[in-house]
C-alpha positions in Angstrom: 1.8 -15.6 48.4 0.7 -12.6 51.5 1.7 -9.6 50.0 1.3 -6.6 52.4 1.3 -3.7 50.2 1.0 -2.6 46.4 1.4 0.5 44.2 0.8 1.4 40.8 2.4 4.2 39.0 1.6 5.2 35.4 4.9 6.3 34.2 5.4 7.9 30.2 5.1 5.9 26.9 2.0 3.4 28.6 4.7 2.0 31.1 3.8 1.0 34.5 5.7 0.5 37.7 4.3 -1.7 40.1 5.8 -2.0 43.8 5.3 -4.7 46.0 6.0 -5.5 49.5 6.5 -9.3 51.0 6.4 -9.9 54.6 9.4 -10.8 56.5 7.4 -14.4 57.2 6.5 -15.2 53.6 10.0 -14.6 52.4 11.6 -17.0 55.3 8.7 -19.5 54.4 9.9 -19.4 50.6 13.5 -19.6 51.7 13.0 -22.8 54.2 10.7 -24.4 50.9 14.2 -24.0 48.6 16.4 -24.9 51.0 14.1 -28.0 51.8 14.4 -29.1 47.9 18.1 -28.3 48.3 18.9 -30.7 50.7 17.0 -33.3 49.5 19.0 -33.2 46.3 21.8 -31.8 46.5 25.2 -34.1 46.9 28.4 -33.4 49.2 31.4 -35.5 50.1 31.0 -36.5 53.5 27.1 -36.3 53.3 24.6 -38.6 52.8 22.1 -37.4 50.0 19.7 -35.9 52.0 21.1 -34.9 55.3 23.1 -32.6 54.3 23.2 -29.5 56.6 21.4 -26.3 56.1 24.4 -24.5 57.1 26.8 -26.4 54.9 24.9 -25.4 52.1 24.9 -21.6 53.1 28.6 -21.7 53.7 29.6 -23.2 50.4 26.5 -21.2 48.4 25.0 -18.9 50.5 24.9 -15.8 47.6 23.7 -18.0 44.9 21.0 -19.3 47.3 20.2 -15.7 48.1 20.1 -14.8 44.4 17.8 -17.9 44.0 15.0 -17.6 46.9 14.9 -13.8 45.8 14.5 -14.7 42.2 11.6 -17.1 43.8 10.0 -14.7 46.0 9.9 -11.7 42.5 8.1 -14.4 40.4 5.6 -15.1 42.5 4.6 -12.0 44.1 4.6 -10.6 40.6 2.2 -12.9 39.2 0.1 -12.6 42.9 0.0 -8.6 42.3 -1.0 -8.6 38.5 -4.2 -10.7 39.9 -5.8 -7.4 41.0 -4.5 -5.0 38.8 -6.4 -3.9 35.6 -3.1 -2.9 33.9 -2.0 -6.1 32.5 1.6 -6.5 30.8 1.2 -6.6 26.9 1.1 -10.1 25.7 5.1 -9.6 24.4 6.1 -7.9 27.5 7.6 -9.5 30.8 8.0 -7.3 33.6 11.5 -6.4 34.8 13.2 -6.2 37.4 13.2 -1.5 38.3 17.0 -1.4 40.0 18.7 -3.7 42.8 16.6 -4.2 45.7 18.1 -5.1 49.0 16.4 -8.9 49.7 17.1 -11.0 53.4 15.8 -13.7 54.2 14.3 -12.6 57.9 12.9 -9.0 56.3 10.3 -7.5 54.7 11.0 -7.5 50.7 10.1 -4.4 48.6 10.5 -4.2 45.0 9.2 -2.7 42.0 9.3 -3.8 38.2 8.8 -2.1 34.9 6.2 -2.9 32.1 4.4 -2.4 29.0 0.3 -1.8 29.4 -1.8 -1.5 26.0 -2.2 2.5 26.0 -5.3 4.1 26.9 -6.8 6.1 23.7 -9.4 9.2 23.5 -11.3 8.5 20.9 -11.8 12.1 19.6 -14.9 13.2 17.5 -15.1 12.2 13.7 -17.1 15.1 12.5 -15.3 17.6 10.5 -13.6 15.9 8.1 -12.2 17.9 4.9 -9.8 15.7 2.4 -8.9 17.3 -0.9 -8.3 14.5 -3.5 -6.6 15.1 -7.0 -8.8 14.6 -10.0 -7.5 11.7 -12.2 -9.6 10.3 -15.4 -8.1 7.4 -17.4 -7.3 8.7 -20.7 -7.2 6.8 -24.3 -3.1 6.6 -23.6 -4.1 5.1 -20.2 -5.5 2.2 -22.1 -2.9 2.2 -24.8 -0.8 1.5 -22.5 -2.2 -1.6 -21.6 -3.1 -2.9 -24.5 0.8 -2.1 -25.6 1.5 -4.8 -22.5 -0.7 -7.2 -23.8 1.3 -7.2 -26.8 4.4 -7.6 -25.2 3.3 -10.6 -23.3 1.9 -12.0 -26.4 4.6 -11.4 -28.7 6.5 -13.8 -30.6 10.7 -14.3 -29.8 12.6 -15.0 -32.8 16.7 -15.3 -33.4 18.0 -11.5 -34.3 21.5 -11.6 -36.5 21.9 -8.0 -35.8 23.2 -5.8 -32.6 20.7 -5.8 -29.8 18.4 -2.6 -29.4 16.3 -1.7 -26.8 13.5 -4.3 -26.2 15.3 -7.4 -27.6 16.2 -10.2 -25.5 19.9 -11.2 -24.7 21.9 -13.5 -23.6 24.7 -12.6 -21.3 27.5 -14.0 -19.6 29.4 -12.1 -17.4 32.0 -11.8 -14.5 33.8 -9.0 -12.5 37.4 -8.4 -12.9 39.7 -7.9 -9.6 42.8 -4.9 -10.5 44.5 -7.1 -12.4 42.2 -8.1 -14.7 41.2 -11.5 -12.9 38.2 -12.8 -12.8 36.8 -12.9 -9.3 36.1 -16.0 -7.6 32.4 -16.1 -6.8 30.8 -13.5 -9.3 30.8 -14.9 -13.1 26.9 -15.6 -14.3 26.2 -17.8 -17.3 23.2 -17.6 -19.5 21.7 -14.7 -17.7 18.6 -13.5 -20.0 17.2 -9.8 -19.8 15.3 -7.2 -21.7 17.7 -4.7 -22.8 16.1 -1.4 -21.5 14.1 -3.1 -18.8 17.0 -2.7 -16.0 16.1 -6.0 -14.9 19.5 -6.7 -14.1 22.1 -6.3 -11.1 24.8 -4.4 -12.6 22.6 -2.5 -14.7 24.3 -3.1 -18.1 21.2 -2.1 -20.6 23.2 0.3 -22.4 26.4 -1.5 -22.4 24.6 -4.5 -24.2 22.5 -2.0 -26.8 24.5 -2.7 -30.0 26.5 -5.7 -29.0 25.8 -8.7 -31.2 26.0 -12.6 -30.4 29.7 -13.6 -29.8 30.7 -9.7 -28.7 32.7 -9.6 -25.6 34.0 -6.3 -24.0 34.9 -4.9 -20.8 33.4 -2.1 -18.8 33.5 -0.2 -15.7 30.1 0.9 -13.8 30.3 3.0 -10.6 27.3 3.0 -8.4 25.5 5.4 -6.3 25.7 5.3 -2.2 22.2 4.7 -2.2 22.0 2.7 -4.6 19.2 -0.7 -4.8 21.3 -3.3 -4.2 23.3 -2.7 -0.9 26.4 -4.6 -2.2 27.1 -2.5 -4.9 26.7 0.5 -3.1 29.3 2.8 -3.5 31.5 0.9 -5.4 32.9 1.0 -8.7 33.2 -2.3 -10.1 35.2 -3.9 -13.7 32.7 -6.4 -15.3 33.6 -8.8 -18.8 30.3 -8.8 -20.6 29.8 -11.7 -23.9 26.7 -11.7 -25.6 25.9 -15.6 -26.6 22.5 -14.5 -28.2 20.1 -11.8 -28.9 16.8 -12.2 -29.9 13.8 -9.8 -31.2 10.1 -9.6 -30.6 7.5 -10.4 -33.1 4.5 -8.3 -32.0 0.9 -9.5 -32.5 -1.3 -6.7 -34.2 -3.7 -4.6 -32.3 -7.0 -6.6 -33.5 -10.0 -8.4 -32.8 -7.9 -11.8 -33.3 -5.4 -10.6 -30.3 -8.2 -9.8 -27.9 -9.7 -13.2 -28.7 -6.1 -14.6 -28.1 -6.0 -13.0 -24.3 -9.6 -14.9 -23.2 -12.5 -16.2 -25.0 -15.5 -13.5 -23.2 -13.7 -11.0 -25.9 -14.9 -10.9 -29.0 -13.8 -7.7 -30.8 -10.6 -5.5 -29.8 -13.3 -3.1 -28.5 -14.6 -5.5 -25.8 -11.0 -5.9 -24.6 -10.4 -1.7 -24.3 -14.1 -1.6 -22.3 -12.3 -4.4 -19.9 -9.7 -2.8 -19.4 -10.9 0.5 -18.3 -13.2 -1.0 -16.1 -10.2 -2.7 -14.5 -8.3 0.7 -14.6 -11.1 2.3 -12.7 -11.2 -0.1 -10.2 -7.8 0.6 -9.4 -8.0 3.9 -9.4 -10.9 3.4 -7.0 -9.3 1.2 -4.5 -6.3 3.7 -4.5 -8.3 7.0 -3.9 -10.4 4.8 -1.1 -6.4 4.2 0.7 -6.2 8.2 0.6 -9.6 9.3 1.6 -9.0 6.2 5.0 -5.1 7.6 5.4 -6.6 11.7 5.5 -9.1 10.6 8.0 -6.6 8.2 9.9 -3.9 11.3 9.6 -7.1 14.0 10.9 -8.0 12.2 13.7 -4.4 11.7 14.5 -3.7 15.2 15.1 -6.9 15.5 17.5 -5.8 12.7 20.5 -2.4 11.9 22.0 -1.5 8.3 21.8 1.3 7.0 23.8 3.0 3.7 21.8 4.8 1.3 24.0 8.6 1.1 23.3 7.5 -2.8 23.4 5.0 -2.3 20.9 7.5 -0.3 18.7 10.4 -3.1 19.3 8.1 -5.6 18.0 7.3 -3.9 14.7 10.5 -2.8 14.0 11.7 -6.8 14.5 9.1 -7.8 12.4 10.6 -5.2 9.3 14.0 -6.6 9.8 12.8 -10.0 9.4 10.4 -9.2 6.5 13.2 -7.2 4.9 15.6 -10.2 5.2 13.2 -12.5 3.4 12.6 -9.9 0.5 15.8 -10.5 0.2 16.5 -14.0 0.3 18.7 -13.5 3.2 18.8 -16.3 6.0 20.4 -14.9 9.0 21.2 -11.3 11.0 24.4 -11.4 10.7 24.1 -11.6 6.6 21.4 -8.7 6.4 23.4 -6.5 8.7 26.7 -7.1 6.4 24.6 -6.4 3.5 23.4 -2.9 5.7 26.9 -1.9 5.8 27.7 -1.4 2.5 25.4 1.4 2.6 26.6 2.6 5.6 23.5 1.6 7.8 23.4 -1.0 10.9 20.6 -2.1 12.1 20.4 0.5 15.1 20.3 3.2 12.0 17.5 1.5 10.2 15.5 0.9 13.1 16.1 4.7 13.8 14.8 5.1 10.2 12.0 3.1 10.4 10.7 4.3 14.0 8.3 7.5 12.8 6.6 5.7 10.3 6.2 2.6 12.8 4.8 4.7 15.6 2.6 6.4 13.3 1.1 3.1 11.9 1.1 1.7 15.2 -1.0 4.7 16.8 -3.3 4.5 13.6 -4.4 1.0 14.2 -4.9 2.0 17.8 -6.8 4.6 17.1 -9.0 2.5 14.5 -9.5 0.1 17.3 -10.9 2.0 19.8 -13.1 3.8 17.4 -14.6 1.0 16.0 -14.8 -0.3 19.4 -17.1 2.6 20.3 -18.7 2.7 17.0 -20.8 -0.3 18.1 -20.2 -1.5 14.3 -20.7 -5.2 14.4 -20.1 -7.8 11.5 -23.0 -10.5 10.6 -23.2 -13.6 9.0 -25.1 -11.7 5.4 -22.1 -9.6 5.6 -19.2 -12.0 5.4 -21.2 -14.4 2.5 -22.0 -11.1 1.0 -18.2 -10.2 0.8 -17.4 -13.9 -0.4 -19.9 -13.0 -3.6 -18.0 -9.6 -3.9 -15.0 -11.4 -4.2 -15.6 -13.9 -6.6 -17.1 -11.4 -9.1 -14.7 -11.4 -11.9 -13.4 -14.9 -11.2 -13.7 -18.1 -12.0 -14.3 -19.1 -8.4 -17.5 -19.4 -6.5 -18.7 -17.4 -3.3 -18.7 -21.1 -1.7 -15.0 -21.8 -2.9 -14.0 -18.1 -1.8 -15.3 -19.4 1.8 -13.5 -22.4 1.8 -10.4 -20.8 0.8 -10.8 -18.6 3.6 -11.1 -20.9 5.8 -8.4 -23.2 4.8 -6.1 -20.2 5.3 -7.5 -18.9 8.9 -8.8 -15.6 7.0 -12.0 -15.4 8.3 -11.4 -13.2 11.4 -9.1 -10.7 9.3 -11.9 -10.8 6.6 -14.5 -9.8 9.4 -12.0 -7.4 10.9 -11.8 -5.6 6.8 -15.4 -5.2 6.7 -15.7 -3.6 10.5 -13.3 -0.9 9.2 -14.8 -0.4 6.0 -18.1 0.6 8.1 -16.4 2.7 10.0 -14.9 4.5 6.9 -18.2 4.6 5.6 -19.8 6.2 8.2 -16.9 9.0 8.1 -16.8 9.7 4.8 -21.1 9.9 4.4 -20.1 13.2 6.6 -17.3 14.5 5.7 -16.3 16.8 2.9 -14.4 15.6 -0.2 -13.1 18.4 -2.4 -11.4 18.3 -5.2 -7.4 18.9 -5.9 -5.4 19.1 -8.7 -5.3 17.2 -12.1 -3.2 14.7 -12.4 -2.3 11.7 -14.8 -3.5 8.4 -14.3 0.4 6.8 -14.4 1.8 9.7 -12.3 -0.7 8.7 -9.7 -1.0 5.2 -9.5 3.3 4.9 -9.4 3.3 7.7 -7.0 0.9 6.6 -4.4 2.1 2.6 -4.6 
């Protein structure tokens, strides 16, 4: 398609408006090619299929075949003025349609339509870097800790005849009551087995349950928090019938040379097991102070540039939380999640408004790590990837060669490669920048806090 004239304007937020202009001839020729397919299938009383009338057809349709020739003439100008333009729509844009433009058939068309263009970034400089990182050690209570886990997964349940404590394991059944003391349809739960003190429950009944013994039944009433975890109980107060139908105890296994054999054969003495653990404590705690030191650089280099995030970009991320949120949740449909919301007084507009500076801050991060990397010149080899294969089967029972296959079974191997391109990048950063050091604080404190 001839089109006589084109603009480009770079409007806010990496959004583009592009104007085009189709002679008067070119619109007429696209109008005569419709009406052509019209008539040859198009059926009227008193018309053979075929001859029907050009002028018949205007009469009886002549504003849907307007709408129709100009929807013609937009689609393929469109696609005939993005073939010189640089600025490209973002792959999960479409370009619309900027206002009503006035379209006949025997005059020159003029239009303009919005769209998304992947944002242009200034990669600014990485020198200068200061993060301040708090000091964390793992302690002796650290690994006490853990070994005080491996104890509870190794322990022992027996049958308790007494009340159930903290830590003991009981058997519930349970049902809410309506304000007449009626159970209500839908909500009674048989057999439902917890760890008293663990909270692993919905209604959060630990306490309720502490001193209860098997074949105890009682009735309570538990109000909830606005904000509470579990959306449908939010806000509400809510009559539940609680039996116990068992309770059992654990049996621990002593802290010995015999238990670390128990938890894998490479341990021979309780001693090997502690040395184990801390090394898989530190590694942790490595991996965690590595996310801070990437995030402070990330956050630094931030503040130096401007990046505009498409509202298409930001759409398509805040889509993507909705539907990961859903399926946490076990929820199959927008209209259930959105019910669910409103129990806490959100919609989905509110979350989205919620979620929106954390999602253009992420967003802008990995654009800014793109275009760094990009000019970083960092590339990825063959040695590196079989090297990180080897890296990750350290500690496993798999083989660099099965960590490849894996990978490659699952499609990983371009989001491995894209990993290790970051990590040089980091690399490079941090072999300049200045790391000093903050406060003291816990091992537990920090690992929960910075999940």
């Amino acid at each position: 398609m001839v089109i006589t004239d084109t603009k480009f304007e770079k409007l806010e937020k990496s959004r583009v408006r592009l104007t085009l202009t189709v002679p008067a001839a070119e619109v007429r020729k696209e109008y005569d090619s419709m009406m052509k397919e019209y008539i040859n299938s198009v059926k009227i009383d008193g018309f053979r299929k075929g001859h029907v009338p050009a002028s018949v057809l205007e009469r009886k349709f002549g504003e849907s075949l307007r709408l129709d020739a100009m929807g013609r003439v937009l689609e393929k100008a469109v696609e005939e003025g993005l073939k010189t333009s640089e600025e490209k729509p973002l792959m999960y844009d479409s370009p619309e349609l900027d206002g009503k433009p006035e379209f006949a058939v025997d005059k020159d068309f003029t239009f303009s339509v919005l769209y998304d263009v992947y944002p242009k970034v200034e990669a600014p400089a990485i020198d200068g870097i200061e993060i301040t990182l708090p000091k964390v050690e793992i302690s002796e209570a650290d690994i006490a800790r853990e070994l005080e886990q491996i104890r509870q997964r190794n322990a022992i349940v027996v049958e308790k005849t007494g009340p159930a404590a903290k830590g003991d394991i009981a058997t519930v059944n349970f049902f809410e009551l309506d304000e007449d003391e009626a159970p209500i349809s839908g909500s009674a739960r048989e057999d439902f087995t917890f760890e008293v003190g663990s909270g692993m429950n919905l209604y959060k009944f630990d306490e309720d349950v502490e001193g209860m013994a098997a074949g105890d039944e009682k009735t309570i009433t538990k109000t909830y928090p606005a904000d509470s975890e579990y959306p449908e109980l939010a806000g509400r107060t809510v009559k539940l019938n609680l039996k116990v139908t068992k309770v059992k105890q654990k049996d621990l296994p002593e802290l010995d040379d015999e238990l670390a054999q128990d938890v894998s054969e490479k341990f021979k003495t309780l001693d090997d097991l502690k040395q184990d653990l801390k090394k898989q404590l530190q590694t942790s705690l490595d991996e965690r102070l590595r996310n801070l030191k990437e995030q402070a650089i990330v956050e630094q280099l931030l503040a130096r540039t401007k990046i505009e995030v498409p509202e298409t970009m930001i759409a398509a991320e805040l889509s993507m939380r909705w539907d990961a949120l859903k399926r946490d949740m076990g929820i199959d449909s927008d209209e259930k999640m959105e019910k669910i919301a409103a129990y806490s007084g959100k919609t989905r507009e509110s979350l989205y408004q919620d979620w929106r500076p954390a999602v253009d801050k992420a967003i802008a991060g990995r654009l800014l790590l793109d275009a760094l990397i990009e000019k970083s010149g960092f590339t990825v080899s063959d040695e590196d990837v079989q090297a990180e294969y080897a890296r990750i089967a350290e500690g496993t029972a798999l083989s660099a060669e099965e960590v490849k296959a894996e990978y490659e079974k699952q499609n990983y191997v371009e989001h491995l490669k894209n990993d290790l391109l970051e990590r040089k990048f980091f690399d490079s950063v941090l072999a300049n920048a200045v790391i000093k050091d903050g406060e003291t604080v816990p091992f537990v404190d920090f690992m929960s806090k910075n999940q």
